[in-house]
C-alpha positions as CSV (number, residue, x, y, z in Angstrom):
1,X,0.0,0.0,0.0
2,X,1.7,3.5,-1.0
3,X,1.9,6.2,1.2
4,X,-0.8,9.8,0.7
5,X,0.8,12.7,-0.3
6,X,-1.0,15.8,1.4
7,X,-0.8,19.0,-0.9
8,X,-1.5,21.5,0.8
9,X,-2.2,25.3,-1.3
10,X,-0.6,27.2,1.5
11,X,-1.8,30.7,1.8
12,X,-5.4,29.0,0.0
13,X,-6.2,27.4,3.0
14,X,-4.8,30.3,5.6
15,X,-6.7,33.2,3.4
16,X,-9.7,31.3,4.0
17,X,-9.4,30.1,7.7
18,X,-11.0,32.7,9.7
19,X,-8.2,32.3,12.5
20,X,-5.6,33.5,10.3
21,X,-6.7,35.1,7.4
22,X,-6.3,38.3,9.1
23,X,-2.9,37.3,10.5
24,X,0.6,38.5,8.4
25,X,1.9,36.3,6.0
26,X,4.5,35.3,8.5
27,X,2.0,34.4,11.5
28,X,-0.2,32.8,8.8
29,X,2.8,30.4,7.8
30,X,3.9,29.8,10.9
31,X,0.3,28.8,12.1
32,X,-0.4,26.6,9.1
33,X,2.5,24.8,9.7
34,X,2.2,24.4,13.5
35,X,-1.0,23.4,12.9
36,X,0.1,20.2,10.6
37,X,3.0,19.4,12.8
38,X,0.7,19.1,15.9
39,X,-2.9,17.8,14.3
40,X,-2.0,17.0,10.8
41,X,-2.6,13.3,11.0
42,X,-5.9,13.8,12.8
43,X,-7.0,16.6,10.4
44,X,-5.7,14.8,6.9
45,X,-4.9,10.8,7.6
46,X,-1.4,9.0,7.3
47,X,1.0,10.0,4.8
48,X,3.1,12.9,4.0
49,X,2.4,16.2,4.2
50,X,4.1,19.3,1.6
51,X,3.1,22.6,1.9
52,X,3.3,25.4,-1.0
53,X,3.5,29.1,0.1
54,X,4.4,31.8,-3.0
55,X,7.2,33.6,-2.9
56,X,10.9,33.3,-2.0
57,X,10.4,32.7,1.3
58,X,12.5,33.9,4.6
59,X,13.0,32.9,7.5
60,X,10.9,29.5,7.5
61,X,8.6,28.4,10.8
62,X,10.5,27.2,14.0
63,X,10.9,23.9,14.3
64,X,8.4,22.7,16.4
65,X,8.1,19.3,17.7
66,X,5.8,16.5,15.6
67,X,5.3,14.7,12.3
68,X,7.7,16.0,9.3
69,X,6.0,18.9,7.4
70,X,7.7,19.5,4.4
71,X,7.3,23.6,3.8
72,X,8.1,24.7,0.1
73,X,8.4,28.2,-1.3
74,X,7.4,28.4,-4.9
75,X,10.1,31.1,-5.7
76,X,10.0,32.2,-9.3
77,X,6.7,30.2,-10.0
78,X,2.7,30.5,-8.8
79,X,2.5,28.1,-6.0
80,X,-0.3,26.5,-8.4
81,X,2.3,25.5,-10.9
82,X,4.9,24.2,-7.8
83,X,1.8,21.9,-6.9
84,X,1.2,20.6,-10.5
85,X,4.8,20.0,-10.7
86,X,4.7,18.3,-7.3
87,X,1.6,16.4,-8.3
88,X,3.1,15.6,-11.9
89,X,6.5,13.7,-10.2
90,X,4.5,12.2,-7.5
91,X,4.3,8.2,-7.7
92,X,1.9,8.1,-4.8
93,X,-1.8,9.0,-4.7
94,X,-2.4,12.9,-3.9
95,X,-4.8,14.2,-1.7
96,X,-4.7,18.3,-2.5
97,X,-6.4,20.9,0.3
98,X,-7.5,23.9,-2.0
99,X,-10.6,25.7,-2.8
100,X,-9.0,26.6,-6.1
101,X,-11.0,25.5,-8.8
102,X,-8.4,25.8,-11.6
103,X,-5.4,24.4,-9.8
104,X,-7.8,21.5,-8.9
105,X,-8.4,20.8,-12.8
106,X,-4.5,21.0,-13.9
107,X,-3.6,18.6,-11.1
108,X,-6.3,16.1,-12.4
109,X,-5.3,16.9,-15.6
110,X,-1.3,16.8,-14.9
111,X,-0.7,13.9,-12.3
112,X,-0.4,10.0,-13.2
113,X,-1.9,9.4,-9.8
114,X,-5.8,8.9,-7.7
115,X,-5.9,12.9,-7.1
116,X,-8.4,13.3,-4.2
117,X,-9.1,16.9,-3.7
118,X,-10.6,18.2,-0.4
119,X,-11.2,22.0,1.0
120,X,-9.9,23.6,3.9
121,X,-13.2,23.3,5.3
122,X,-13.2,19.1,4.9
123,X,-9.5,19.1,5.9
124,X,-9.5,21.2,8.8
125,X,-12.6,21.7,10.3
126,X,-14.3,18.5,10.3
127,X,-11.0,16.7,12.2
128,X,-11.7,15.3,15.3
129,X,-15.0,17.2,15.9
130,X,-17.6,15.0,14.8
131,X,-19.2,17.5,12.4
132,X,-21.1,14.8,10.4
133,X,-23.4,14.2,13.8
134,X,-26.6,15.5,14.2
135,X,-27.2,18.6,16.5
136,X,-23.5,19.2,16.8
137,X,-22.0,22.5,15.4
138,X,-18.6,22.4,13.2
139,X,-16.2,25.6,14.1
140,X,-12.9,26.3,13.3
141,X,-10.4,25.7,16.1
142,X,-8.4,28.3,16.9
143,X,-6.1,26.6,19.4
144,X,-5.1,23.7,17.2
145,X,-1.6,24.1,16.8
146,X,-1.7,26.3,20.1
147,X,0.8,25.1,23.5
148,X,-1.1,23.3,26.0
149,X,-2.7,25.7,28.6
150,X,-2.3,28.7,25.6
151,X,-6.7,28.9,26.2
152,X,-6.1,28.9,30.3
153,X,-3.3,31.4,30.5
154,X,-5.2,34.2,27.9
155,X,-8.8,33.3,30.3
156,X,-6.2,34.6,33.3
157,X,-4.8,37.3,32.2
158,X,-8.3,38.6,30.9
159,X,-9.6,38.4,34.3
160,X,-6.3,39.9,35.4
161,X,-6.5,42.9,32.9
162,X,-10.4,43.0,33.2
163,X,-11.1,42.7,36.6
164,X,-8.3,45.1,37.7
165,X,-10.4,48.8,36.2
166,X,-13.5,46.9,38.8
């Protein structure tokens, strides 16, 4: 049985995630990235993961500790055509996270591989939440990624901060 390769359209998926869409391009990497290192498994299934960010890149993410995330700038290319050329020389099945509708038609179009193609939405906010119960509400998660306690420590120093004018 071959291993998934996760695509993953980089700032696609972070321009459209209402916890970091209004982040900078930096924070939006570096959340993305957290994000798969801590929960992608849970969020996507087994196999590797590649993200594609335009651009030349900078200083990349920290490392931070969990599975292997392999971060790619597209540098004198669209991210779209890094992924079709990622897609084109993969020899395992592809499972691309877009909401791009063209990039989504050259990678069927372009790979010799099962393409499965899922949305951020699918991905991300359907992991580990049961949203295909009845009666229970999907939302996006905007600690995934986020240090144990990180929810704890902000309720404390809001009552700390809050409290304090009383």
């Amino acid at each position: 049985m071959s291993t998934m390769l996760f695509l993953v359209d980089g700032y696609n998926v972070t321009r459209s995630d209402p916890a970091t869409r209004d982040l900078s391009l930096e924070a939006q990497r570096e959340a993305l990235v957290a994000r798969l290192r801590t929960r992608g498994e849970a969020m996507l299934g087994r196999g590797r993961i590649a993200v594609v960010f335009d651009g030349v890149g900078g200083v990349g993410p920290a490392h931070t500790p969990g599975i292997p995330v392999d971060v790619r700038f597209s540098r004198d290319v669209s991210a779209d055509d890094e992924i079709v050329r990622l897609a084109t020389a993969s020899t395992e099945p592809i499972c691309l996270i877009t909401s791009d509708n063209d990039l989504r038609q050259r990678v069927r179009t372009h790979a010799r591989v099962t393409v499965d193609v899922r949305s951020r939405d699918a991905a991300f906010d359907a992991a580990g939440r049961g949203s295909s119960r009845k009666g229970r509400r999907s939302t996006t998660r905007r600690d995934e990624g986020m240090p144990t306690g990180a929810n704890k420590i902000t309720e404390e120093l809001k009552k700390l901060w809050l409290d304090e004018g009383k």
